[in-house]
DRENDONU-85076 format. One line per 2 residues: number of its first residue (from 1); their letters; for each residue x, y, z of C-alpha. Coordinates in steps of 0.001 Angstrom, whole numbers, plus 524288, in hexadecimal, padded with zeros to 5 digits. Layout:
residues N
NUM	a	X:Y:Z  ...;
end
This chain:
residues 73
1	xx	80000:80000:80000  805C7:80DB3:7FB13;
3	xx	80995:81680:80797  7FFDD:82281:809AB;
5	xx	800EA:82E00:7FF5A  8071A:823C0:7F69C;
7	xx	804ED:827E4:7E69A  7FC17:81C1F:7E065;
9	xx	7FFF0:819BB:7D3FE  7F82F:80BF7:7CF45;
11	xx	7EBAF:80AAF:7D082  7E2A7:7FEE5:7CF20;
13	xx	7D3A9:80015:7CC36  7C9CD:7F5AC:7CF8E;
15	xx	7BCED:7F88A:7CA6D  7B2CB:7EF5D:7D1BC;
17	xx	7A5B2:7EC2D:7CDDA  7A051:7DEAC:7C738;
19	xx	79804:7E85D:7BD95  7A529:7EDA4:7B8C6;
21	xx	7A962:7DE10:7B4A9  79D71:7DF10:7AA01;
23	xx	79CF2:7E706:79E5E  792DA:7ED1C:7A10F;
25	xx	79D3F:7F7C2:7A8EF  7A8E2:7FF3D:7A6E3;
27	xx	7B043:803BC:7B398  7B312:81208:7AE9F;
29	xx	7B766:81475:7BCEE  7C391:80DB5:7BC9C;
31	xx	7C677:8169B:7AFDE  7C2B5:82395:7B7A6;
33	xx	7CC1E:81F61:7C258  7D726:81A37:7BA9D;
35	xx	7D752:826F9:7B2E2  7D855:82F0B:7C1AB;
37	xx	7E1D9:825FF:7C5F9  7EA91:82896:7BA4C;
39	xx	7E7D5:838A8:7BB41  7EDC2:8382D:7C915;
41	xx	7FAD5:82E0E:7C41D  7F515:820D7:7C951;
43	xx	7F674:815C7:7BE39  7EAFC:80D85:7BFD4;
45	xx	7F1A0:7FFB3:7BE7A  7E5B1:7F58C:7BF09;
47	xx	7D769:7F6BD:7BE75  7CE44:7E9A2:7BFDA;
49	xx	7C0E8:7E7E0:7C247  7BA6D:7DCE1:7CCF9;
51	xx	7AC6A:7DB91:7CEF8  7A43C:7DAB4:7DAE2;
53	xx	7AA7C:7D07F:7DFBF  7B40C:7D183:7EE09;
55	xx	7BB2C:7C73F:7E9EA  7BF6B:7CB6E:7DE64;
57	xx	7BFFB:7D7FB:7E3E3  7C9FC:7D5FF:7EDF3;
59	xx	7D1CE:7CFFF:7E525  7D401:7DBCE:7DB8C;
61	xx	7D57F:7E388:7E660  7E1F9:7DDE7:7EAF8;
63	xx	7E6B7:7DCDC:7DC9F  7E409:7E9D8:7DCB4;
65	xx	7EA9D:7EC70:7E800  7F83E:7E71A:7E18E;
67	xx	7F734:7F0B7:7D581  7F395:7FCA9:7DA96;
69	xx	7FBED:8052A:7E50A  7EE25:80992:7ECC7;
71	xx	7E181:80090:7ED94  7D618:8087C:7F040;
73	x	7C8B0:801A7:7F122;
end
C-alpha cells in the first residue's frame, strides 16, 4: 500500500453489474473516468467487468489489487 500523499499513477477500473455482461449495455462510465484519470497523469492499466456475483467479485478485486497502486471500492 502507497504511503499517504503518495502520486497514483495506475489505475484499474472494475465496472460491476451482470446487465453490463449483455449487450444490451455499454459501460460509458469507465470511458468518462479513464479519460479524468489520464487529464490528471494516472495511466489506467486494466479495466474488467464482473457481474453480480461476490464470488466473482472478490476475486477481481484482489487482481485488481496487484495492478493498480490504490484500490478504491
Amino acid at each position: 500500500m502507497p504511503e499517504a500523499g503518495a502520486r497514483f499513477e495506475r489505475a484499474v477500473i472494475l465496472a460491476v453489474g451482470s446487465e453490463l455482461l449483455g449487450s444490451d449495455r455499454i459501460d460509458t462510465n469507465s470511458l468518462t473516468i479513464t479519460d479524468a484519470l489520464q487529464q490528471v497523469g494516472i495511466e489506467t492499466v486494466w479495466k474488467a467487468v464482473v457481474g453480480d456475483d461476490a464470488a466473482a467479485l472478490a476475486a477481481m478485486f484482489r487482481r485488481a489489487d496487484r495492478k493498480s497502486t490504490r484500490l478504491n471500492s
